[in-house]
C-alpha positions as CSV (number, residue, x, y, z in Angstrom):
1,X,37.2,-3.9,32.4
2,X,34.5,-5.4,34.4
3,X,31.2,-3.3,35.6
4,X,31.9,-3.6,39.0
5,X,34.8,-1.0,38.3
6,X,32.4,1.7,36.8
7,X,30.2,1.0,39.9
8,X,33.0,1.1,42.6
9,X,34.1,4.3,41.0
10,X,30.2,5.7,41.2
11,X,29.6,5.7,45.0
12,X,33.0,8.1,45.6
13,X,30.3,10.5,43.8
14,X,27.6,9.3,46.4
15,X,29.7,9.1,49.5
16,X,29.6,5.8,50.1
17,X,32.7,3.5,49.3
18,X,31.7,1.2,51.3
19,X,27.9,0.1,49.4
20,X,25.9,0.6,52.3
21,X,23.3,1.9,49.9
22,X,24.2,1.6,46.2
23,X,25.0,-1.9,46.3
24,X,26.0,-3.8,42.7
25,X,22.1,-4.8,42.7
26,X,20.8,-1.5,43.4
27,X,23.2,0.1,40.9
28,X,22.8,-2.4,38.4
29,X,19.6,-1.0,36.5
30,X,20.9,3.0,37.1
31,X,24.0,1.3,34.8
32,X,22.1,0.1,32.1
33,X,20.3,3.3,31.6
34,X,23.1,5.2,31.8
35,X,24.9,2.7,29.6
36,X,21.5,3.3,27.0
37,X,22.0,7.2,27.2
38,X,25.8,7.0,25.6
39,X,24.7,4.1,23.3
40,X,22.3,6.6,22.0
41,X,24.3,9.6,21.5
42,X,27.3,7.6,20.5
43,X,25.4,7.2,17.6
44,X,23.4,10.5,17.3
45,X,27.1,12.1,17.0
46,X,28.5,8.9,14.4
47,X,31.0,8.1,16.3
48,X,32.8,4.9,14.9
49,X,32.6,2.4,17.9
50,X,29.1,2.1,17.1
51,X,30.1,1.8,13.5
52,X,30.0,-1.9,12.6
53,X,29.8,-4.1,8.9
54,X,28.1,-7.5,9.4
55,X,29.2,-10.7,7.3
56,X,27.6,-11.4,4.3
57,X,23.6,-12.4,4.8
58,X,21.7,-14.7,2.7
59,X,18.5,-13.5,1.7
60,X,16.3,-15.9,0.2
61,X,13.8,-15.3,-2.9
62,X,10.9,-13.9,-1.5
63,X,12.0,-13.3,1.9
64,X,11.2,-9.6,2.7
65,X,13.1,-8.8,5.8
66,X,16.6,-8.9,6.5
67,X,17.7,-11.3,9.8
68,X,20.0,-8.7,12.2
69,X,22.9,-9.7,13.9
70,X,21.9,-9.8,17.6
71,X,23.6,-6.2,18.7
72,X,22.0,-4.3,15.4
73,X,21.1,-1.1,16.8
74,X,20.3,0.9,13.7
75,X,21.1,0.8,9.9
76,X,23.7,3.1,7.9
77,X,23.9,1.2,4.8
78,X,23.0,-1.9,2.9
79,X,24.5,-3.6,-0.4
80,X,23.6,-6.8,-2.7
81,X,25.7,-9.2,-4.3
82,X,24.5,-12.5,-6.0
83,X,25.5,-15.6,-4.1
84,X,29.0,-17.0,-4.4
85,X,30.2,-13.2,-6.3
86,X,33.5,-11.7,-4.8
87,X,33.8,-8.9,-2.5
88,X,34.5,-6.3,-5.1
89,X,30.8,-7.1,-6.7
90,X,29.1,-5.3,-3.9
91,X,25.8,-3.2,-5.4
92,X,24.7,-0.4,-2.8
93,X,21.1,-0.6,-2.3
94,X,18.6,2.6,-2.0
95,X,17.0,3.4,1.1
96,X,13.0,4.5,1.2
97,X,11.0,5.8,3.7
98,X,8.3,3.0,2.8
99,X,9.2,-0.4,1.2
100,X,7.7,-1.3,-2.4
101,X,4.3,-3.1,-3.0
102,X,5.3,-3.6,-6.3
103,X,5.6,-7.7,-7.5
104,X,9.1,-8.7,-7.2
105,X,8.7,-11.5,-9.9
106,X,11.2,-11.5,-12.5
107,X,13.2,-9.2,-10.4
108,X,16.8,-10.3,-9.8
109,X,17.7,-7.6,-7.3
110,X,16.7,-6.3,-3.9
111,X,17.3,-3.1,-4.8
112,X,15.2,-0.9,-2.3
113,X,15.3,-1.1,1.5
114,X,13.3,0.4,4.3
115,X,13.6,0.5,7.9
116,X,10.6,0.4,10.0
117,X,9.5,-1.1,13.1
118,X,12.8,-2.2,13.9
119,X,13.4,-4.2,10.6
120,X,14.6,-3.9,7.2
121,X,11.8,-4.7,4.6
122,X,12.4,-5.5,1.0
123,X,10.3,-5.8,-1.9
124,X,11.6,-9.0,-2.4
125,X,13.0,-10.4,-5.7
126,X,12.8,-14.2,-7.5
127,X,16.8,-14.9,-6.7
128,X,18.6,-15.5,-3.5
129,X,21.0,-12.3,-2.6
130,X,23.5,-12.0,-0.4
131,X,23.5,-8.4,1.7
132,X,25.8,-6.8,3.9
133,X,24.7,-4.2,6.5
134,X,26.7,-1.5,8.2
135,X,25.0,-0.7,10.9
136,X,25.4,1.0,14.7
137,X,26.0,-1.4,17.2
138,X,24.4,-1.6,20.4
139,X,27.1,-1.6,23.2
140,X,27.6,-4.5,26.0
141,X,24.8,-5.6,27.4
142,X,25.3,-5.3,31.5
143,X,23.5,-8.3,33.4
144,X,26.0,-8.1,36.5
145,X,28.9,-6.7,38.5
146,X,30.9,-9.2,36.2
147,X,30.2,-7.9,33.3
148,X,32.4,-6.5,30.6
149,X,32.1,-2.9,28.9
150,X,33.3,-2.2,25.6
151,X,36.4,0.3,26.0
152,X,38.1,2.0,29.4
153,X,37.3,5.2,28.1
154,X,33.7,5.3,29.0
155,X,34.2,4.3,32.4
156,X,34.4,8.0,33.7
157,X,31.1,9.0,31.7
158,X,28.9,5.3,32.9
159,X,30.3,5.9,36.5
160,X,29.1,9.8,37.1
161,X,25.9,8.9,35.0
162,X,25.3,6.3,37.2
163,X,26.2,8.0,40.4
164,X,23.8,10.8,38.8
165,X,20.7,8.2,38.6
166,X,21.3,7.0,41.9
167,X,21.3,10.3,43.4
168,X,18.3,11.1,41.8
169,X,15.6,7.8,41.9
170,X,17.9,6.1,44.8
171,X,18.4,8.6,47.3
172,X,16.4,11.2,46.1
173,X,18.5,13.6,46.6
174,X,18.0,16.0,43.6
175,X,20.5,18.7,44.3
176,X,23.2,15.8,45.0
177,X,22.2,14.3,41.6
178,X,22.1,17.8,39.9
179,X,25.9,19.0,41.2
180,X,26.8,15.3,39.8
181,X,25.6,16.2,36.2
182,X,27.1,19.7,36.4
183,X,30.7,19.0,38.1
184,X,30.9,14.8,36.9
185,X,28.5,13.7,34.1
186,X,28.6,16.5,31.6
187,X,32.4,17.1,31.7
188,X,33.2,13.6,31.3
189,X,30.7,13.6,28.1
190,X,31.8,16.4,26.6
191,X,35.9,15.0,27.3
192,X,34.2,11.8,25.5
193,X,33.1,13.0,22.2
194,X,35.5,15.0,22.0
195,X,38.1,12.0,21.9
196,X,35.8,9.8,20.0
197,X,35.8,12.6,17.5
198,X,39.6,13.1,17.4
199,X,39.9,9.1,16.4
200,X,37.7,9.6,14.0
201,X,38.8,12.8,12.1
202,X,40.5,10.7,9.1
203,X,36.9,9.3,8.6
204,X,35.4,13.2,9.0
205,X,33.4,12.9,11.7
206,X,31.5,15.9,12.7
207,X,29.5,16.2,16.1
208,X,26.1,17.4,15.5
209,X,25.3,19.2,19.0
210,X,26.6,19.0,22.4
211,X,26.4,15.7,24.4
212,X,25.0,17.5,27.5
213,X,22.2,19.1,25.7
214,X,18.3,18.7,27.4
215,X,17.8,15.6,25.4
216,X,19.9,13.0,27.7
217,X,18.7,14.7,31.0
218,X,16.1,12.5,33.1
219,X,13.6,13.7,35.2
């Protein structure tokens, strides 16, 4: 599904099938923010689309930060192997709030992680490791009409989020944009995460609070 669909179905909420006004272009950024708002609480609520494991990564002796795949969003958990061991040799790591200063000579494990300014530090230690992160993704990246999104079932939300935007910083038309979020956006979250959650109930995922809470709205 391209993201010219979301957009053709986001000016029937605006009134204006045709793009008069909300052309791709204009659209386009109102997309991406929307697109940003159910990236985030897609992974507020743990909800396994965003839940990826990356390949094994080589981390050299000495080296102190992990290199993330190019869609790493945020970490959920990290483990150590030696080179070359099998996939049942796997050692999880600990997470801190702060990374060690302590010398990592001698040391033959990473051990301790730490996520801070976007990047996970390690003390370091005098082998190379391998690691393997499971982390929440960042969803498709929008750079035109032609590109992809990641699954049908967010179309409904991105479109009424986007008409919502529009509405709002396009048209500025605040009582438009308002019966949007009311009538389109929030029902079509709340729908979401409540499917999302359903998938994901042989995993026990719990939602935390409500999609359409004060958090996501934009002013």
């Amino acid at each position: 599904m391209l993201a010219s669909e979301v957009m053709d179905e986001s000016v029937i909420f605006l009134n204006d099938t045709a793009k008069s006004l909300y052309t791709y272009d204009v659209q386009l950024p109102y997309l991406k923010r929307a697109n940003a708002d159910l990236e985030k609480e897609l992974a507020v609520n743990g909800i396994q689309i965003q839940r990826v494991k990356s390949s094994a990564i080589t981390v050299d002796a000495g080296v102190l930060t992990l290199t993330l795949p190019a869609d790493f969003l945020m970490p959920i958990r990290l483990r150590e192997r030696f080179v070359g061991e099998n996939d049942n040799q796997w050692v999880d790591m600990i997470e801190k709030v702060w990374e060690s200063t302590d010398d990592y000579s001698g040391k033959t494990y990473l051990e301790y992680w730490a996520f801070r300014n976007n990047a996970i530090n390690f003390t370091g230690c005098s082998v190379d490791k391998e690691v393997l992160l499971e982390y929440e993704r960042n969803l498709s990246t929008f750079t035109s009409e032609n590109s992809t999104i990641d699954s049908p079932v967010i179309k409904q939300y991105l479109s009424a989020r986007t008409a919502e935007l529009c509405a709002r910083y396009v048209g500025m038309n605040i009582e438009m944009a308002t019966d949007i979020k009311i009538n389109e956006t929030n029902p079509a979250a709340d729908a979401l995460i409540r499917l999302f959650i359903l998938e994901g109930q042989a995993v026990n995922r719990v939602r935390r609070q409500p999609f359409n809470s004060k958090r996501l709205e934009v002013y």
